[in-house]
C-alpha positions, 0 to 999 in steps of 0.5 A: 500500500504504501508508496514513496513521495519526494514532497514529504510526510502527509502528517507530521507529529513531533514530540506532541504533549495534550493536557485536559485542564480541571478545576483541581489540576492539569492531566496529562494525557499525551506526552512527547509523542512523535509520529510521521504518516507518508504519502499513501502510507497507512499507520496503526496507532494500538494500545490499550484504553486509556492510552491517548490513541484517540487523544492524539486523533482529536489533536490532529482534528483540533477538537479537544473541547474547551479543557483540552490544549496543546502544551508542547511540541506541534502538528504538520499537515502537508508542511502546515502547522495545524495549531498555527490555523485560524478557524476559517482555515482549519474548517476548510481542512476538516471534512475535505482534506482530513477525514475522520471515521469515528467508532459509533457510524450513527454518531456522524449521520443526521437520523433525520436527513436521507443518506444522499443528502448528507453525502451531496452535503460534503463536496458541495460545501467544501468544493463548491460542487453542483447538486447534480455533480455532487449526486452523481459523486454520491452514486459513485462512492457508494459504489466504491463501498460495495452497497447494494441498490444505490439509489434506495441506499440514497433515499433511506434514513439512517435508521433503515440501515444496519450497522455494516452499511451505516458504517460504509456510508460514514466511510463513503462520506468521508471519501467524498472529496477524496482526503489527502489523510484518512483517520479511523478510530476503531471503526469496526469495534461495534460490527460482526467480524464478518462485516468487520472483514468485508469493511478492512478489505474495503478501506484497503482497496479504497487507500489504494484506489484513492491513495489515501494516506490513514490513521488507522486507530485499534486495540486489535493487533490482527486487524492492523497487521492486515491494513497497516504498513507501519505501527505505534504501540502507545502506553500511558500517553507515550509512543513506546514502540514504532517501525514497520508491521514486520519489524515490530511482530517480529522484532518487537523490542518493547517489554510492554508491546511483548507483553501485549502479544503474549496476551492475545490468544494466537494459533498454538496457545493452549489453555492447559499447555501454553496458557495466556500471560496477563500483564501484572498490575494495572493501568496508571491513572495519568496524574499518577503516573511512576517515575522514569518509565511509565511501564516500569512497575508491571513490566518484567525486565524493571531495574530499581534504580535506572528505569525509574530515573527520569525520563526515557526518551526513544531510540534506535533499534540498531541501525534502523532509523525508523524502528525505535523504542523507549526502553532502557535495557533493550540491548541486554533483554534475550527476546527470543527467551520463552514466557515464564509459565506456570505449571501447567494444569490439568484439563479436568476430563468431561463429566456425566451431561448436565443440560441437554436441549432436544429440538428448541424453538423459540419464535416470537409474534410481532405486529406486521406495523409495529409502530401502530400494532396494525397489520397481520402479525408476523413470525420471528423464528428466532431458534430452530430445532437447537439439539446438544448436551454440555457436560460437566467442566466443560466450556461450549462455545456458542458462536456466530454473527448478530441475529443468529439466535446466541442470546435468545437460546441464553434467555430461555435458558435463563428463564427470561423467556419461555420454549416455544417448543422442544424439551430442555433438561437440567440434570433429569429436569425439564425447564423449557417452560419455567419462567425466572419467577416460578424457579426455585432457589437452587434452579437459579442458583444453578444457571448463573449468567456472566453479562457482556457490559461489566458497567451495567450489571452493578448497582451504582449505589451498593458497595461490591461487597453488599452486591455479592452479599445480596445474591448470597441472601436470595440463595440462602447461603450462610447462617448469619450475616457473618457467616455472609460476609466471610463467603463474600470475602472468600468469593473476592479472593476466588476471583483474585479481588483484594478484600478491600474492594468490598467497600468499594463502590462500582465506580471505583473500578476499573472495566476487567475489576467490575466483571471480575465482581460480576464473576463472582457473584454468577459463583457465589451459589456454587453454580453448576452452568455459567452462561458468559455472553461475551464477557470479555468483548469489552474489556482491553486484551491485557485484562481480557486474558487476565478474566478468561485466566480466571474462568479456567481456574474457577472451572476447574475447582467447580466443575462448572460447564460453561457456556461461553457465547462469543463472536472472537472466534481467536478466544473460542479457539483458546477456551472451549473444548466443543464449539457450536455455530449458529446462524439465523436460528439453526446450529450449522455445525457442531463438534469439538475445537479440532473438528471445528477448526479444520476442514470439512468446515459448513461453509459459513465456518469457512467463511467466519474463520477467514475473517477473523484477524489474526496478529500472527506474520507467519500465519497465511489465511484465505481470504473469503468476504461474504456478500450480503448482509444475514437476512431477517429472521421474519423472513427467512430464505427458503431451503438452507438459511445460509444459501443467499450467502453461499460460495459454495451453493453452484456445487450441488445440483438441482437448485436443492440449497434453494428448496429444502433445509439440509438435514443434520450429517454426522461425519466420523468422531460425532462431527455435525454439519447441517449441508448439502454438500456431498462428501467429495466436496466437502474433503475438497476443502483447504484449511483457511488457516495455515500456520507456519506459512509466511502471509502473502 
């Protein structure tokens, strides 16, 4: 992607400090930050919450807010200072020459102006373009997009969208008067990988076609290896680490950047053989930070009396100018020397079946008007016909996109919503029908659920320990309200909380310590089945490793099946011993890690396998980009639910995909696939993952 120019660096960032100002003191929340974005050049700024990234975003865009000012060192675009501009100028710049891509699409769209008007808006505005002109360049970006049926693109609102396409039209909008820098800051946090995947291959294609200089701003190590030609790891409001995709994957030379790595979970980590390491400690709050280097008191190569001297500026790693480093003892560090791993554990073996599902349907009837409730009624078919069995210390993996029916099938587990047909069993008891009220107090206890939102889940007005406390009253565990509080303290150190937190008030915590409580109340009536409906989607990797580490653990003391819902398909791969995919209401494919990850795969497998990113240069992928978007569950395809997405539908004959739902096959070791394909064609299969086989 990338292409040399003799005119100079389209951005230039040079030794950039940020301070937001309050009434009690200045924070610092960028310090010393240099950084250089060539012509045509796309650069990935990574790092955990909290590091600055979009900080530095913001300052590039002059829109720091009232509180917000520059302290130190400057911006150049195109050989300009940005902070020398008036306002005059900068609104010329804003919209036409720089672009920015924020993480939340219906944050930038108008809910109630149409999509063709608020593009037109654009080139008009900053170009002086024509309403003809400026429609007839809508029609084109929005080809460049890959959107379907542009004119009735161009005359909906936002709100008839989905997510995918709000984000390709705040894409296209951006693209319309074709900026010379592009920032996008995590612009595919919020979509299914699959959209996540279709929206890189796109902003790939779009840096080429329009050469596009990027900013390209995310916390996912994979997604910048596949879209970026240079990288910046941040830390604390510092660049810590700089040079090219390959020199710091490969080479890294950061302690914080090889502790970032080896929390992700890459092909071949194992969670009894080769378990995640967590980076010890917690973030620094920015007027809190240590002396010397900011990473000094988690990192593992610390030495008293030198790395917290002062500050620590970047330099060169050997003779390359452009990989450097803030760090002291980079020289003397053996990088290539193995993690420190614990002792590795034990898998627990699978116990006797403790929930087993026959043939679950769940429908719900909607009005065909549903704002009015006129109309005829439809019907969702949320779940259709779920059969499997967990066992106990077991981790199923329950995966696919948005709308395949992951949550539903959990509510009804839950007792939040009742079957609308088949038979689920707890134990030897068949609880499809039971509501949450009309359950015992063992039966709740029992099915515990871990929730995605770490935020939503406490109380804001209770203390950590009074929450824990309460779910141990509705359980009825403990004599007294000593023999309570003990419990909870005990529940504290299970889920590695100190035991002061528990006069800590949610607030108080950070994200990965809130989730940690809300792990610890889902244990506290000894739960048989814990429902983990992505509980970790929306934690930083560092702390995500740390909180799987902890579900692992607590596993293996309880016994406890875990049901583990997620669309990461790298953590499901780590975690879970069986893995079961579902899409728009059916199971597809159902087998244990091995048998899912490699060929035969159901071909929407194939395909959510392709797209998940991976931060691995030795790793070769296919790549398969899905076209289309899931369809509605009110109105589902005939024949197989996947065919209207299908790569592989033009190989069974007779127009059968179309006509009838493929009937569950088993292939050897209890391996289902719900597919047409007969078994040539399915042994014609290649892996889509390679390992050891250097990326095109």
């Amino acid at each position: 992607m990338a292409k040399t120019d003799d005119d100079g660096p389209i951005l230039e960032i040079d030794k950039l400090s940020i301070s937001f100002f309050t009434r009690l003191r200045e924070i610092p929340a960028v310090m010393d930050f240099s950084v250089t974005v060539r012509p045509g050049e796309a650069l990935g700024l990574v790092g955990e919450s909290g590091c600055g990234k979009s900080t530095v975003a913001l300052g590039v865009m002059q829109d720091l807010g009232q509180n917000g000012r520059i302290v130190g060192g400057s911006i150049k675009f195109k050989g300009r200072d940005l902070g020398q501009m008036s306002a005059e100028e900068l609104r010329d710049i804003r919209g036409s020459e720089i672009a920015m891509i924020y993480q939340e699409p219906m944050a930038s769209l108008n809910p109630a102006m149409k999509i063709g008007k608020q593009l037109m808006e654009v080139p008009m505005i900053h170009q002086g373009m024509s309403e003809k002109d400026a429609y007839d360049r809508a029609l084109q970006v929005v080809t460049d997009v890959k959107l379907p049926d542009l004119v009735r693109m161009l005359n909906s609102f936002p709100h008839q969208l989905s997510g995918g396409q709000q984000q390709r039209i705040v894409i296209a909008m951006a693209l319309m008067s074709e900026p010379s820098l592009l920032i996008l800051d995590e612009p595919t946090t919020a979509l299914d990988v699959t959209v996540e995947a279709a929206v890189v291959e796109l902003v790939k294609d779009l840096g080429k076609k329009y050469g596009t200089s990027m900013l390209f701003i995310s916390h996912n190590l994979g997604l910048v290896l596949e879209t970026c030609d240079r990288i910046c790891v941040m830390y604390s409001g510092e660049a810590v680490e700089r040079g090219s995709i390959t020199d710091v994957f490969d080479k890294m030379r950061h302690p914080y950047t090889q502790a970032l790595f080896r929390s992700i979970p890459l092909p071949g980590a194992d969670k009894t053989a080769r378990p995640l390491v967590a980076i010890p400690g917690n973030f620094p709050l920015p007027h809190e930070r240590p002396p010397g280097c900011n990473f000094g008191p988690r990192c593992d190569y610390f030495e008293a009396g030198r790395c917290d001297q002062g500050a620590i500026a970047m330099a060169p790693v050997a003779a390359n100018a452009r990989h450097e480093t803030r760090c002291l003892r980079f020289e003397e560090i053996d990088w290539t020397a193995p993690p420190h791993v614990r002792d590795a554990k034990t898998k627990p073996a699978a116990g006797d079946v403790v929930l087993k599902m026959d043939k679950l349907k769940k429908y719900y009837e909607v009005a065909a008007n549903a704002i009015f409730g006129g109309g005829d009624t439809k019907v969702v078919k949320a779940n259709e016909t779920l059969s499997f069995e967990a066992r106990e210390s077991e981790t199923l993996a329950i995966v696919g996109e948005s709308g395949c029916g992951k949550s539903t099938f959990a509510k009804v587990l839950m007792g939040l919503e009742t079957a609308t047909e088949g038979e689920i069993l707890l134990g030897n008891t068949a609880i499809q029908d039971t509501p949450i009220e009309d359950r015992d107090t063992k039966m709740v206890s029992d099915v515990q659920m871990v929730f995605q939102n770490p935020f939503d889940t406490l109380n804001p007005s209770m203390t950590v320990g009074r929450q824990i406390i309460r779910a141990l009253e509705i359980f009825g565990i403990g004599e007294t309200d000593r023999d309570r509080r003990e419990r909870m303290l005990e529940l504290l150190d299970l889920v590695k909380l100190p035991r002061a937190f528990a006069d800590r008030m949610p607030r108080q915590l950070s994200g990965g310590q809130k989730q940690r409580v809300g792990i610890a109340r889902a244990f506290a009536g000894d739960a048989k089945i814990v429902v983990a409906d992505e509980p970790v989607s929306a934690l930083d990797v560092s702390v995500q490793a740390a909180v799987t580490d902890l579900l692992m653990e607590i596993q293996r003391e309880h016994k406890t099946t875990l049901l583990f819902i997620s669309h990461d398909l790298s953590i499901v791969r780590y975690l879970s011993d069986r893995v079961m995919v579902m899409y728009l209401g059916h199971v597809v494919e159902l087998g244990t890690t091995d048998q899912v990850f490699a060929p035969p795969y159901h071909p929407y497998t194939e395909a959510l396998l392709s797209a998940v990113p991976i931060a691995d240069t030795s790793v070769s992928k296919k790549t398969i980009v899905l076209e289309g978007d899931i369809p509605s569950a009110m109105n589902p395809p005939s024949g197989c639910p996947f065919q209207t997405r299908c790569r592989w539908k033009s190989q069974v004959p007779g127009g059968l995909c179309e006509k009838e739902v493929p009937p569950v096959r088993t292939l050897p070791g209890n391996h289902q696939i719900k597919c047409h394909l007969s078994d040539d064609k399915l042994a014609e299969m290649d892996p889509v993952i390679e390992v050891g086989v250097a990326a095109e």
